[in-house]
N, C-alpha and C positions, 0 to 999 in steps of 0.2 A: 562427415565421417560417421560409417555407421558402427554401433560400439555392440558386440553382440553379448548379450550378459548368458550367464550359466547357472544352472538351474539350480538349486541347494535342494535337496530331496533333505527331510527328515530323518534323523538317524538316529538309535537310541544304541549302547554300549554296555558291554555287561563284562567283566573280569571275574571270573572265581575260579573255584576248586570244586570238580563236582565230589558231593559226598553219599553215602549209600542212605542216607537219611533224605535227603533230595527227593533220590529215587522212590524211596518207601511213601514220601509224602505225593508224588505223582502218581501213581502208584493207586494209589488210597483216593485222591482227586477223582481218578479216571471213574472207578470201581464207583463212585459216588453219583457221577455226576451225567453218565452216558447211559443210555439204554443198555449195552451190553452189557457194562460193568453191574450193574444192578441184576440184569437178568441171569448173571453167573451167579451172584450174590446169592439169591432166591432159588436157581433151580435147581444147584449142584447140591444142597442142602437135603432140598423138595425128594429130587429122584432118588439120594440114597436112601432117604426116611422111606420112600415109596416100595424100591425093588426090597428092603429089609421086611416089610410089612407082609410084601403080597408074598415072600416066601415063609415067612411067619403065618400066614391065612393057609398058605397050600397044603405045611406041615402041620394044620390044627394047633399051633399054640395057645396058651388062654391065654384069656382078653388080659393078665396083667403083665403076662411076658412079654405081648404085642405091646401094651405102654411103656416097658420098658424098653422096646425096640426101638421103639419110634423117637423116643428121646434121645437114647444111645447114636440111632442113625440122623440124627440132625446133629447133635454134636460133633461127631464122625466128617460131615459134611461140609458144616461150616467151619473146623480144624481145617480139611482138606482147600478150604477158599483160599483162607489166612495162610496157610502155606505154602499153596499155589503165588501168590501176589506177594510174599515175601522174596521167593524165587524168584520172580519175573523182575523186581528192583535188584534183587542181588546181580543177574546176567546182565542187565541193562549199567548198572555202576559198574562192573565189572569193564566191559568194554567201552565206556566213557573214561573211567580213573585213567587208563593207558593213555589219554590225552595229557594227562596235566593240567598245567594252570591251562583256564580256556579263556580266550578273547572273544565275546558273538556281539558281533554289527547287526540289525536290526533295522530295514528300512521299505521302501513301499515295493521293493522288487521279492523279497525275501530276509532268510536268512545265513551271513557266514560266519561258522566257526573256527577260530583256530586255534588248534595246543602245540604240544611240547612235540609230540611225536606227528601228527596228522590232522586235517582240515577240511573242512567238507562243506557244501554250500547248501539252498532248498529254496525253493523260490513257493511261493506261497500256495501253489497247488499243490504240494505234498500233504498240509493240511486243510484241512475245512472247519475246524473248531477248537478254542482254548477255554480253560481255566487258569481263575486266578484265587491261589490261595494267600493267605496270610504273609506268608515266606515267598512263593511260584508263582510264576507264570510256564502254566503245562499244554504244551502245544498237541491236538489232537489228531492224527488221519481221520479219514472217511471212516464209515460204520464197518465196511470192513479189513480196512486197512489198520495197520497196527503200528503205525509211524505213532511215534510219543518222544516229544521232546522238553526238557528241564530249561527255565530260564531263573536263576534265582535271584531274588531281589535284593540278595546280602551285596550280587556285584555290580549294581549297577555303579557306573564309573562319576556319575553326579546324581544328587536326587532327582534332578526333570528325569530323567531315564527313564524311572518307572512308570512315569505319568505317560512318556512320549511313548513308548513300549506300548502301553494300555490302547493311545491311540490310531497306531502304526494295526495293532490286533483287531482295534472295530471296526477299521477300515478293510481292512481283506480279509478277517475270519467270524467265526460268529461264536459271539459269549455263551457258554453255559452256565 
């Protein structure tokens, strides 16, 4: 008698509440840790300080109104980052909250979420790269895909979780 066994794939479980602080900390993860987020970082600052300068040079301003310029337009700039990515967590908790409590399974095919209202699946080519913060695990698309996904580590449903999670990610994504 032949006895056919069945295969236990790894699976790691997560239960919570997404919160707009989630968000803001993925958010801030991305902005950190990807080339893009960096490069916005740096050049949305850069360029305002830059096009305020060269129209300060065009209009002959003197050299201390230009230093004032130039301070004024990085401030200017890097305000505009921070509220830019304040935004981008608020629309993203925004259309996550409408879930509810959320259920995400975690295993070597991908991952599925489900809430109160809606459910939705991703198999691991959606992403190509996570971080893990203190609190998150932030799931990333390609360079320029804009897929960003929240795991937080308040839910996971036993401690292995997080561990099994951790391993589930270095097998099909790549750490930053």
């Amino acid at each position: 008698m032949h006895m056919e066994q069945v295969e236990q794939t790894e699976r790691a479980v997560f239960v919570y509440e997404p919160t707009l602080e989630d968000f803001r900390r993925a958010v801030r993860a991305r902005a950190r840790r990807t080339g893009a987020g960096r490069a916005e970082t740096a050049l949305v600052p850069l360029v305002t300080t830059g096009l305020i300068l060269g129209l300060g040079l065009i209009r002959e301003f003197p050299p201390a109104v230009l230093a004032v310029c130039a301070v004024l337009g990085l401030g200017a700039g890097a305000f505009g980052v921070a509220r830019g990515r304040r935004g981008m967590a608020r629309r993203l908790h925004q259309v996550m909250a409408t879930y509810g409590q959320c259920r995400t399974v975690a295993d070597e095919r991908g991952t599925a979420t489900t809430g109160r209202t809606m459910s939705y699946t991703g198999d691991w080519k959606l992403f190509t790269r996570y971080a893990e913060t203190p609190e998150l695990f932030v799931l990333l698309g390609g360079p320029r895909a804009s897929c960003l996904a929240v795991l937080p580590k308040r839910g996971a449903e036993e401690p292995a979780d997080v561990d099994r999670l951790r391993g589930i990610l270095d097998r099909n994504l790549r750490r930053l």
